[in-house]
N, C-alpha and C positions, 0 to 999 in steps of 0.2 A: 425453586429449581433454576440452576444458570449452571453456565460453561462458562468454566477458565480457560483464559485468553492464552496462550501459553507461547503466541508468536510474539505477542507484549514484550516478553522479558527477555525471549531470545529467538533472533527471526532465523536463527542458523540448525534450530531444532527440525529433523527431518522426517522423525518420529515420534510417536510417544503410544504408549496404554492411557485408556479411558472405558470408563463404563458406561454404559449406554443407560440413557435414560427416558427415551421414547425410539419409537421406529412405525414408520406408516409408509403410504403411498408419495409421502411427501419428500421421504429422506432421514436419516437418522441422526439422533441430537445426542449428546455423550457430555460428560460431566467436564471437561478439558480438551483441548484440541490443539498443535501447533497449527492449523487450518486455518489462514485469512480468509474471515468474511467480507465481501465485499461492501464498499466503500469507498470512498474519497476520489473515487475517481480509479480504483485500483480496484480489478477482478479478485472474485471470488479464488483459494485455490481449489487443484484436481489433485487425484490420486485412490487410494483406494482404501477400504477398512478391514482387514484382517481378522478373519473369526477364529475360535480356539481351537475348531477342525480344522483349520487352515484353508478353508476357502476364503477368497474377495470377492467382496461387492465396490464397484466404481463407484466415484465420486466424483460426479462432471460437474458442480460448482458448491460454494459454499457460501453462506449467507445470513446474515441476524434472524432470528425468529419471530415473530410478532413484539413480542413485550421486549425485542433488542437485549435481554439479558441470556440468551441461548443464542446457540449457532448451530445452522441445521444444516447440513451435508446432503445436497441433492443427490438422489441417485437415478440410475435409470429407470423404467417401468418394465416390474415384471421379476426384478431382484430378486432374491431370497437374501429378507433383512435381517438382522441379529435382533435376541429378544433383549427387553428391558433389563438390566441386575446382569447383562452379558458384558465380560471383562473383552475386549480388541485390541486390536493395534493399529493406529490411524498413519498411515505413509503419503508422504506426500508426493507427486512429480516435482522430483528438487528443480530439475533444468528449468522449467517452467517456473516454478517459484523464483528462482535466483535472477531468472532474465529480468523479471518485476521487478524486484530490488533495485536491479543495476540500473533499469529508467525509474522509477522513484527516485532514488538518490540523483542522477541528470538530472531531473526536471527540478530538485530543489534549487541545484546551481543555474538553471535556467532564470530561476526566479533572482537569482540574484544577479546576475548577466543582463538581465533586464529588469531592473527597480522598479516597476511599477505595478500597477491592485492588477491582479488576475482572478480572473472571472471566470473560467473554465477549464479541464486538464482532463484529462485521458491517460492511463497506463496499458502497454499495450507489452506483448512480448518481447521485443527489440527494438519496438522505437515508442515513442510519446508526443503528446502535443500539451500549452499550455495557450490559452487563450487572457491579454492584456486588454486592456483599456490603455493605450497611446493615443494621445491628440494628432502626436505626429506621426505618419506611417514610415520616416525615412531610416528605417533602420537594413543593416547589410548581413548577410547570411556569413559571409567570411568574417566580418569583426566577432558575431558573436558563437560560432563556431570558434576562433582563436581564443576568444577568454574564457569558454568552457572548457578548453581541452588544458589553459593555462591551471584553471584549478582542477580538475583532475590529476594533473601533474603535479600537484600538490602532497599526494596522497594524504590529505587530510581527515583526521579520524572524526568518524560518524557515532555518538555519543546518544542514547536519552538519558531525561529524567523528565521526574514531574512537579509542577508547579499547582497552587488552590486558586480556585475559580476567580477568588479574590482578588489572587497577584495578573491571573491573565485582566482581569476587567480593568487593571491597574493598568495595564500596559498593553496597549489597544494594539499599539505599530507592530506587536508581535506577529498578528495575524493580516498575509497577505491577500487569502483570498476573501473576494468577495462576494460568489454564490455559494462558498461551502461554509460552515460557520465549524468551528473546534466543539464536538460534543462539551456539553457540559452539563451540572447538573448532580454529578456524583463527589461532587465536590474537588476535584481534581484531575488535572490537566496533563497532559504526554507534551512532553516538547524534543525535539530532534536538532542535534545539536552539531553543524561542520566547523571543526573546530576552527575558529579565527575566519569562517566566510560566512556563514548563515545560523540563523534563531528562529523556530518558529513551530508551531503547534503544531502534529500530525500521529496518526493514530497507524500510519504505514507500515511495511516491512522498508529493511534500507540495507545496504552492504555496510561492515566495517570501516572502510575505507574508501577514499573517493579515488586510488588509484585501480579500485576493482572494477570501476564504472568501465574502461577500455576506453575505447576509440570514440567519441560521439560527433556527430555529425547535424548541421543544421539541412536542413534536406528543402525544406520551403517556408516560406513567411507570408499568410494569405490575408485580404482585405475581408471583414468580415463585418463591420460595418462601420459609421463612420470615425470612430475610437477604438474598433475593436481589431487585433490582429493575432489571427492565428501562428503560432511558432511553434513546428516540428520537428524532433532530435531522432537520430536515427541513431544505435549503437551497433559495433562492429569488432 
């Protein structure tokens, strides 16, 4: 039993049919889903599941299941769930979905606005944070708000593919962060790809284009300890 990933191959999918192939107190699991589970630092999504009589049941987060080969769809307590072998329609809150995208895609170009291992990240609705290891804290909120907003002006196209376990262990520098490791293991690897600014492993949703990201803003840069600095992007 597992759920195809279906935001994998296209994070612009706002629907889709699935068949349900459990449902309990916990949330309902379906054989496919455009639905990010949560991960990497990126919220689960919301939205709802459409039954063949046309009622919905809500969908306040979503998330891997035990054995991480399923994705289970939290719902509320007290639902009336759809049965196993029942064909749905899974919708998602696109707004909410696509605000992710727009700080996923920011925060990669953060990372490269600031070159150095990042240790922690957060994706939030309209703003994000990424947490560095800098020796040096003197870095300035206007430089690097200027050279994000230089390459989003870029509108440079946002690309995957995938590489074998192989080629990543070949090629270390790919991956920047340093508390999150790139799943591995299935023998193959997701890489996200701005074209001519950034490489590097991620299992994310992201926009097309990096002119989609809009307006980003550095909002603060915080002392977190004595190598570590907070850096939060606000979009607008």
């Amino acid at each position: 039993m597992s759920t195809s990933l279906l935001f994998r191959d296209d994070a612009y999918l706002r629907e889709a049919d699935a068949r349900v192939l459990t449902a309990d107190g916990n949330g309902v699991i379906v054989d496919r889903t455009p639905f990010y589970a949560q991960g990497g630092g990126q919220p689960g999504d919301r939205g709802r599941i459409v039954r063949e009589d046309g009622s919905a049941v809500t969908v306040l987060d979503t998330v891997y299941g035990a054995d991480k080969s399923t994705v289970l769809h939290r719902t509320a307590p007290g639902e009336t769930l759809p049965q196993p072998g029942e064909t749905v329609r899974l919708i998602l809150d696109w707004p909410l979905r696509h605000a992710r995208m727009r700080v996923h895609t920011a925060l990669h170009l953060l990372s490269v606005a600031l070159p150095y291992p990042v240790t922690g990240g957060s994706i939030g609705d309209g703003e994000g944070r990424l947490d560095f290891d800098i020796p040096d804290a003197g870095l300035d909120k206007e430089l690097v708000t200027a050279r994000l907003r230089e390459m989003i002006a870029q509108d440079a196209a946002v690309t995957t593919r995938w590489i074998s376990d192989e080629e990543l262990l070949a090629n270390p520098g790919l991956v920047k962060t340093m508390s999150v490791k790139p799943p591995m293991g299935s023998g193959r690897v997701r890489l996200v790809a701005i074209d001519g600014l950034d490489l590097q492993p991620c299992g994310g949703t992201h926009v097309a284009r990096t002119g989609e990201i809009g307006t980003a803003t550095v909002t603060a840069i915080e002392k977190k300890g004595k190598q570590n600095r907070r850096v939060r992007v606000t979009l607008s």
